[in-house]
C-alpha positions in Angstrom: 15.4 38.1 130.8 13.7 38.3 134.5 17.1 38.1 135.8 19.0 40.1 133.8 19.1 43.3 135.8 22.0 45.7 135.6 24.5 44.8 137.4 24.0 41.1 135.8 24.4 43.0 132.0 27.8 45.0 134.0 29.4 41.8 134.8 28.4 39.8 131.7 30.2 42.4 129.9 26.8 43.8 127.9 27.2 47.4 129.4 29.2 50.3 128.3 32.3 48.3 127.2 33.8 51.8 126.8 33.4 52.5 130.2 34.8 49.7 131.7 37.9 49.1 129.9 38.7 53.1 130.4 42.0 53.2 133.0 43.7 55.8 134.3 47.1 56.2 132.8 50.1 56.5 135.1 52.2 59.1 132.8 49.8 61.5 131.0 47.7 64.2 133.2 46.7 67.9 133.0 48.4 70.1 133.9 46.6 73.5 133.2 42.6 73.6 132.6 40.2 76.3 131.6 36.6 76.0 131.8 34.7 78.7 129.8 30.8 78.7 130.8 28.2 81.1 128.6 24.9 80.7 130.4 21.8 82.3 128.7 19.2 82.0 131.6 16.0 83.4 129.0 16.8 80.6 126.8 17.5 78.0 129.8 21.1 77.1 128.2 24.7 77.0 128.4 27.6 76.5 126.7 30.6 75.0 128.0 34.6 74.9 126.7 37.1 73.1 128.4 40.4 73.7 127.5 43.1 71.1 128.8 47.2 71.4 128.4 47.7 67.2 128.3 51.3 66.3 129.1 53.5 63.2 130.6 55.9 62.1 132.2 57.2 59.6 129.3 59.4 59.6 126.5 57.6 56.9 125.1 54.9 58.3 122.6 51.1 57.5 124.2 47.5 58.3 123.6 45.8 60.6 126.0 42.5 58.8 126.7 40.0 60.9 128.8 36.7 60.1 129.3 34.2 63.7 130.2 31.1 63.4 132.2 28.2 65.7 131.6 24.8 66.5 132.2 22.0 64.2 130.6 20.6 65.6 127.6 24.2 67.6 126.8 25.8 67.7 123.1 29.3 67.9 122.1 29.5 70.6 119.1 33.4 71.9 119.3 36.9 70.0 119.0 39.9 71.5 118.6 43.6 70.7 118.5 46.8 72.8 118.1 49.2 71.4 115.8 52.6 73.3 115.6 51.4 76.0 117.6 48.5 76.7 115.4 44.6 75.8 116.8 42.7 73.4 114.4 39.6 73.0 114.3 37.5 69.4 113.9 35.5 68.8 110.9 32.1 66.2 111.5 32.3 62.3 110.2 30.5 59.4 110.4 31.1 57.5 113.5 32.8 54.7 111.9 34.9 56.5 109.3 36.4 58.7 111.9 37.4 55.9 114.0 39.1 54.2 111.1 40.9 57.5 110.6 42.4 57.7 113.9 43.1 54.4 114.5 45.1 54.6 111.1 46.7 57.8 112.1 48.0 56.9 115.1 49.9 53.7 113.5 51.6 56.6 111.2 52.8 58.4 114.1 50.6 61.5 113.1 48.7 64.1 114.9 45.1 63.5 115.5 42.4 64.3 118.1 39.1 62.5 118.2 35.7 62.6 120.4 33.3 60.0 120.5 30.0 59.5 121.8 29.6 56.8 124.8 26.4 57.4 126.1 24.2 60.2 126.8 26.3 61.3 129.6 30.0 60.4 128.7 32.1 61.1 126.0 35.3 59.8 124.9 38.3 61.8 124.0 41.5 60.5 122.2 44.7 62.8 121.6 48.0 61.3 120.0 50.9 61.9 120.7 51.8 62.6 124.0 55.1 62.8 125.8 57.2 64.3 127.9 58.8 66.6 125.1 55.5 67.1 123.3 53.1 68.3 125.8 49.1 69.1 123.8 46.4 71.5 124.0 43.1 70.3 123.1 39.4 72.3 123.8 36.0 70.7 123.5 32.4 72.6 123.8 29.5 71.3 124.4 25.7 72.4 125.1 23.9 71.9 127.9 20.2 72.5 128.8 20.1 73.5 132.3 18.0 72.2 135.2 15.4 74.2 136.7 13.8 73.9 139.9 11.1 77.0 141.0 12.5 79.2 138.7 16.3 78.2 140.2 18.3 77.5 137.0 21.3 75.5 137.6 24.6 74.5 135.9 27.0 71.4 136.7 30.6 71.2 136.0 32.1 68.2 133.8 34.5 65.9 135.4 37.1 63.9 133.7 38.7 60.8 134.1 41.1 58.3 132.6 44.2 60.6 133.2 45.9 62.0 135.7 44.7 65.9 137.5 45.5 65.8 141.2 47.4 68.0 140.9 46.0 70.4 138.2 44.4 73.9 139.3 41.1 75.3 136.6 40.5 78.9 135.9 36.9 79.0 135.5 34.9 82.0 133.6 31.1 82.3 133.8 29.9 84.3 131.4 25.8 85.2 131.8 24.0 86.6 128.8 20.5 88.3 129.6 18.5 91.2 128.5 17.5 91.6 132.1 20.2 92.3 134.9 21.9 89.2 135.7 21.7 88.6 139.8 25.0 87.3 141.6 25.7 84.2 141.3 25.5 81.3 144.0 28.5 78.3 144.1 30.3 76.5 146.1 33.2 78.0 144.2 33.9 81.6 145.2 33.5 83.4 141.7 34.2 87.0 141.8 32.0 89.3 139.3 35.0 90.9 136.8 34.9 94.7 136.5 34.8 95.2 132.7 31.4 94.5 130.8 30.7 93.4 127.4 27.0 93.6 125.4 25.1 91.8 127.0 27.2 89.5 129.0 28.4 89.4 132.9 31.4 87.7 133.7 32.3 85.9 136.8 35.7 84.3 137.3 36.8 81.8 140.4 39.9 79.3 140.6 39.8 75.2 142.0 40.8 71.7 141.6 39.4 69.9 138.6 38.7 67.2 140.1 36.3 68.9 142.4 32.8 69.2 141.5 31.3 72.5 141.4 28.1 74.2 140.4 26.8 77.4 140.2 23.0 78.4 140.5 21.0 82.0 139.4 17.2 82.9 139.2 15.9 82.0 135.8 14.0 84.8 133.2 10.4 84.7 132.0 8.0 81.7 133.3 8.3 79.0 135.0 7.2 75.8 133.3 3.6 74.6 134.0 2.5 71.7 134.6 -0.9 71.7 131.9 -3.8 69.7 134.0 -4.0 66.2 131.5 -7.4 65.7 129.8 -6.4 62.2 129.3 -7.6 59.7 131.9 -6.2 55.9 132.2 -8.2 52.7 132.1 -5.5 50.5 133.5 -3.3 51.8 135.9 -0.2 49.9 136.3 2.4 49.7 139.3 6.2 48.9 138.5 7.8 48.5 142.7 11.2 47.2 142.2 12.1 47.0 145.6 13.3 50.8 146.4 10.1 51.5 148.2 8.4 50.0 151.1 4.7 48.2 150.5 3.0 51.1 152.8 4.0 53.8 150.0 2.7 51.6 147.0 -0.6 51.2 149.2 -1.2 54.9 149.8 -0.5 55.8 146.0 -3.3 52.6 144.9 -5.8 54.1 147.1 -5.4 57.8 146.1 -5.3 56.7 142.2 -8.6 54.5 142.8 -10.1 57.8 144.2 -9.9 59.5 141.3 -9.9 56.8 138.8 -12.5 54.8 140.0 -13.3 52.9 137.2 -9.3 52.1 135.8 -8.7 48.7 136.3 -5.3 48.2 138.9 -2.2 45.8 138.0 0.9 45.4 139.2 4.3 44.1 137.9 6.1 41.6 139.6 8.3 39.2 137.5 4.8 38.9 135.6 1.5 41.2 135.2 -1.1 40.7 138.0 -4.4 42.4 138.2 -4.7 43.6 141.7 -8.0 41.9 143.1 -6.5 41.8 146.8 -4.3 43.2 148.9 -2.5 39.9 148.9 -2.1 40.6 145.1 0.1 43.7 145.4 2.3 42.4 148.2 3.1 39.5 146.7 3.9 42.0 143.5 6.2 44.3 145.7 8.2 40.9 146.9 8.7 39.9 143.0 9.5 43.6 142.4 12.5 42.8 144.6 14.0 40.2 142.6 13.6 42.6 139.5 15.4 45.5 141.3 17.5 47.9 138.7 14.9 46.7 136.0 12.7 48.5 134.7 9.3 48.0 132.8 9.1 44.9 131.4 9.2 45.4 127.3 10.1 41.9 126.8 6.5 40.7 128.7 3.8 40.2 125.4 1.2 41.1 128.5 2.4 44.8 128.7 -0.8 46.7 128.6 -1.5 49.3 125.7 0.5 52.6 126.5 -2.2 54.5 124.8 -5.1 53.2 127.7 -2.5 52.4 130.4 -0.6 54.5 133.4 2.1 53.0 134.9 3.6 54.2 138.2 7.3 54.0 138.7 9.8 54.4 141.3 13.1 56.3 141.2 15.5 53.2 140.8 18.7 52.2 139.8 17.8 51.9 136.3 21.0 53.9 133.8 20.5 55.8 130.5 18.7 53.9 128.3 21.1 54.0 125.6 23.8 52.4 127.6 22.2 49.6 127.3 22.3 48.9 123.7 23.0 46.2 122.2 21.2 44.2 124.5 18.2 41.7 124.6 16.3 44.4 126.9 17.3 46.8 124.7 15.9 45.4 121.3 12.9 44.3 123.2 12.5 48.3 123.8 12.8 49.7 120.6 10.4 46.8 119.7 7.5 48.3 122.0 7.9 51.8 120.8 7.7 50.6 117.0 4.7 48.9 117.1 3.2 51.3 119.8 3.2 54.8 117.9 1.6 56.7 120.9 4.0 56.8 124.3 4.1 55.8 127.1 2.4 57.7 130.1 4.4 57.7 133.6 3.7 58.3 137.0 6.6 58.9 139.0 6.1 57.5 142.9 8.9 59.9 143.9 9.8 63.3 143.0 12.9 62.8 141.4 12.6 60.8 138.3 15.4 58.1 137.2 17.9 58.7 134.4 15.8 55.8 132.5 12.6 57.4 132.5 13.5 61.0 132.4 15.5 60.2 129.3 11.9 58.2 127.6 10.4 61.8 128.6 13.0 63.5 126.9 12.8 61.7 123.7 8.9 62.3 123.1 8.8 58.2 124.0 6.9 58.8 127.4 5.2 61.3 129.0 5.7 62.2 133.1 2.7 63.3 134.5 2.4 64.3 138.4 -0.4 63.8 140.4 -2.3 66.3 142.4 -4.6 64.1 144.6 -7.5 64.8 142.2 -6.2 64.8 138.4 -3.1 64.4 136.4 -1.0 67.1 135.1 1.8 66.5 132.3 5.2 67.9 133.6 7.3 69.4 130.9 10.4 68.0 129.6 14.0 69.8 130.0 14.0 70.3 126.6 10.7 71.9 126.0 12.0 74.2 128.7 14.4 75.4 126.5 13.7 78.2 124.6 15.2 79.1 121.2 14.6 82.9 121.1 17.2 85.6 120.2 21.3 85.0 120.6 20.8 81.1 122.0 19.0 80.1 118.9 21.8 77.7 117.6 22.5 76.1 121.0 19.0 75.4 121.3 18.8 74.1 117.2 21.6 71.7 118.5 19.8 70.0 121.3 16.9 69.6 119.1 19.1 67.9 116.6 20.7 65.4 119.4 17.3 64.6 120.8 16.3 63.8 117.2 19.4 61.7 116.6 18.9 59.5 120.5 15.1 59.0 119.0 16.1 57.9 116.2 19.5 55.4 117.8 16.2 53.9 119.9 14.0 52.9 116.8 16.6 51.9 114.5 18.0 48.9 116.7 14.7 47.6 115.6 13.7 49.1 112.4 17.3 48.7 111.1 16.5 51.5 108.0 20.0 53.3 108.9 20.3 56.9 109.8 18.1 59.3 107.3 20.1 61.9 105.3 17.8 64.6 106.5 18.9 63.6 110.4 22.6 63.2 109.0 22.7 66.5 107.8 21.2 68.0 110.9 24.1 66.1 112.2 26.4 68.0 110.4 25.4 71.6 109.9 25.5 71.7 113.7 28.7 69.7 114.3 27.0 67.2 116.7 28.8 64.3 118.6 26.3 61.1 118.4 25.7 57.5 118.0 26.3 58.0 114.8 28.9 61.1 114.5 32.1 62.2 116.0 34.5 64.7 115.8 37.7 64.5 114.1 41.1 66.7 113.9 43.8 65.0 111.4 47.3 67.0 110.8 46.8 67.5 107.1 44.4 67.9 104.1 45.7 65.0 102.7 44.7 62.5 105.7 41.3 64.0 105.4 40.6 63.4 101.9 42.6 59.9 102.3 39.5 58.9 104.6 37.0 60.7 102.3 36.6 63.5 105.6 35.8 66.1 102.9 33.7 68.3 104.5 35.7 71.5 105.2 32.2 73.6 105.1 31.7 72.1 108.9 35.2 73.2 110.7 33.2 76.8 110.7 30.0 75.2 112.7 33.1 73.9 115.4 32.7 77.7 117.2 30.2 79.4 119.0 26.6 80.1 117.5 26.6 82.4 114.0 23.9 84.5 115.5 25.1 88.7 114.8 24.2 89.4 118.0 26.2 86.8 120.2 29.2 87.2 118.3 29.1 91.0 118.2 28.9 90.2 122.4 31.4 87.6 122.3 34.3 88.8 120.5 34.3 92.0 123.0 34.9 89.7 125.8 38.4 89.0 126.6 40.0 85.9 127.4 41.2 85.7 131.1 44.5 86.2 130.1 43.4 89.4 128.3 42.0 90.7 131.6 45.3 90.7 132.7 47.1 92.5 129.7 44.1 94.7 129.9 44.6 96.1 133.8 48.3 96.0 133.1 48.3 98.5 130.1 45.7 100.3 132.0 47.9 100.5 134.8 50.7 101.8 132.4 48.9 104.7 131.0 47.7 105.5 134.6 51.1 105.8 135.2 51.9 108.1 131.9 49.8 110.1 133.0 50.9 110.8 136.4 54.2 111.3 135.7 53.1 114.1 132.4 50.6 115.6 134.7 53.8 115.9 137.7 56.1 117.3 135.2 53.9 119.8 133.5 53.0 121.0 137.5 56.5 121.1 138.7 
């Protein structure tokens, strides 16, 4: 297992099979996008729809096959397809039954749209059919927390791949939701604030390429997130260099830990554990640490120290998203550690920014980041316990939780192997959530659904925005874009009425 680093598991074929075999397709591309974005900076949220017009160049009937990129920690909630003119909305399934159903469909030449979970960044979207006389329309939503950084909230635009969109233009609506008055905006895109208002929202509207990347970043409401000094102190501390960062840093942060830990015992891991009584010891750990880059702690090694007594300091390396990686020997050797080891892990970043690996073991209550102020420790809160679920947000937010619940659980299980609870499954459900386990389904008739046991009509109406009376009474008075533009035009008409009455009744 010493060896088996990332790029090792890539090119054996153990990682992401999804994301490898994905190609781009010569015939199908976009050719009109739409990106709606509802930001609710008090709740530290967004929610995102992307609505694509698919078409090709073919006669020959094809499967559109994109693959969406989006923030860590995001969950799809919303598919929807329009069949004969008419939008359709996805009803939840188990992973593997609503694979079975497309697959199925598809080899009867019918009409179905699925999304699929790839890893906690990717998702996989399939729409059949395709060609150059049946061009499609298909919109997904998803929730996002959003970053924050001193009180600077930011959001990040998906990208999309596996098809063709060179040369395909997206009209992009920002939306902000706040009790307070929203401030501009700041982007690389140049969004222009619209001029009609709705409740509580603020809209922003700019035009690009979708394949550029864009974000757009506002001042965040109410406080920023502390980090709470830690009562907890460690009796091991524990270095993990994997050959990102020179000897000299791993030196300074050994001596400032043994200042203030004097009596924690210090170890380091190489391609083994080795209690530091030299300074021999940790440069011969940093060289080993080389030959282990991409990898990161050890779970396989029986000598990992007890997470409940132990620190471990980490570097910001290569390491992926943890559950890309399953299905692997590293991976069951993981979900073994954190089933016989109730209480987390406790982790010391050596940089500021924190890997996708770890950050995700934060996210999933399986480790705890703490920072280090020179004299103590102090616990730095997760994105998700940023996110507040407090007035018209409160379903976004109930979704995260319910993804978060649903990667915990994808971790344990590998090892546990108890299945997936009901009580998670219908958290699953009620809000419509894209997971290991779930996906999201659109078949042509009521019939296909109930051929594949897809029964549950009750959850096409969890495919929209949040239920919450406020948001919708706010949402439903916002226009479209396209409705901005029937708006100014009849207002432009009656301007005109009322010239020419007012002219006559002078003359």
């Amino acid at each position: 297992m010493a060896g088996d680093t990332w790029g090792r598991l890539a090119a054996d074929g153990k990682l992401s099979p999804d994301l490898r075999s994905l190609r781009v397709e010569d015939t199908t591309y976009v050719n009109h996008a739409g990106i709606r974005v509802q930001v609710f900076p008090d709740q530290y949220v967004a929610y995102t729809e992307v609505d694509l017009q698919i078409e090709s160049s073919s006669a020959r009937e094809s499967v559109a096959n994109m693959l969406f990129e989006i923030p860590s920690g995001s969950v799809a909630s919303s598919l929807t397809l329009w069949i004969d003119g008419q939008e359709r909305p996805a009803r939840f399934a188990l992973r593997g039954k609503a694979s079975q159903a497309f697959n199925t469909i598809v080899n009867k030449k019918r009409d179905p749209a699925l999304i699929e979970w790839i890893d906690d960044r990717h998702l996989r979207l399939q729409v059949f059919p395709v060609s150059h006389v049946l061009p499609r329309r298909v919109k997904v939503g998803y929730v996002t927390p959003l970053d924050s950084q001193e009180l600077e909230l930011e959001y990040r635009s998906p990208t999309i791949s596996g098809i063709r969109q060179d040369t395909a233009s997206a009209f992009v609506t920002v939306e902000v939701f706040s009790d307070q008055q929203p401030q501009a905006l700041t982007s690389n895109l140049d969004f222009k604030p619209l001029g009609v208002t709705a409740g509580a929202a603020k809209p922003f509207e700019a035009q690009t390429s979708l394949t550029k990347p864009w974000s757009v970043k506002f001042a965040a409401r109410g406080e920023k997130p502390i980090h709470e000094p830690s009562t907890w102190s460690p009796e091991s501390i524990v270095f993990v260099p994997r050959g990102g960062r020179p000897e000299a840093r791993w030196n300074d942060a050994k001596k400032a830990l043994q200042s203030a830990f004097p009596n924690a015992t210090i170890g380091a891991f190489g391609d083994r554990l080795n209690w530091l009584t030299s300074s021999k010891d940790l440069t011969r750990s940093v060289e080993d640490g080389r030959t282990m880059r991409g990898l990161p702690l050890p779970f396989y090694q029986r000598e990992m120290p007890n997470p409940s007594t132990t620190l471990y300091v980490v570097e910001n390396d290569r390491a992926p998203n943890i559950l890309t990686l399953r299905g692997t020997d590293y991976f069951r050797s993981m979900s073994n550690f954190f089933v016989n080891h109730g209480e987390g892990l406790r982790i010391l970043g050596l940089d500021d920014a924190m890997s996708p690996f770890y950050s995700g073991l934060s996210e999933l209550d399986l480790a705890t980041v703490l920072s280090f102020d020179g004299k103590r420790l102090l616990q730095v809160p997760s994105l998700i316990s940023s996110v507040r679920g407090e007035k018209m947000a409160t379903e976004f937010v109930d979704r995260l939780v319910a993804y978060k619940q649903s990667m915990r659980h994808a971790i344990l299980d590998e090892v546990r192997g108890d299945g997936t609870p009901d009580s998670l499954t219908e958290e699953m459900r009620k809000g419509h959530l894209v997971t290991p386990f779930s996906s999201l389904i659109v078949l042509e008739t009521e019939g296909d659904y109930s051929r594949f046991g897809i029964n549950d009509k009750d959850s096409e109406k969890n495919n929209t925005r949040p239920a919450d009376p406020s948001l919708r009474e706010s949402l439903g008075l916002v226009p479209e874009p396209h409705e901005y533009l029937l708006l100014a035009i009849c207002l432009a008409a009656i301007a005109y009425m009322y010239r020419r009455r007012s002219g006559a009744v002078l003359g």
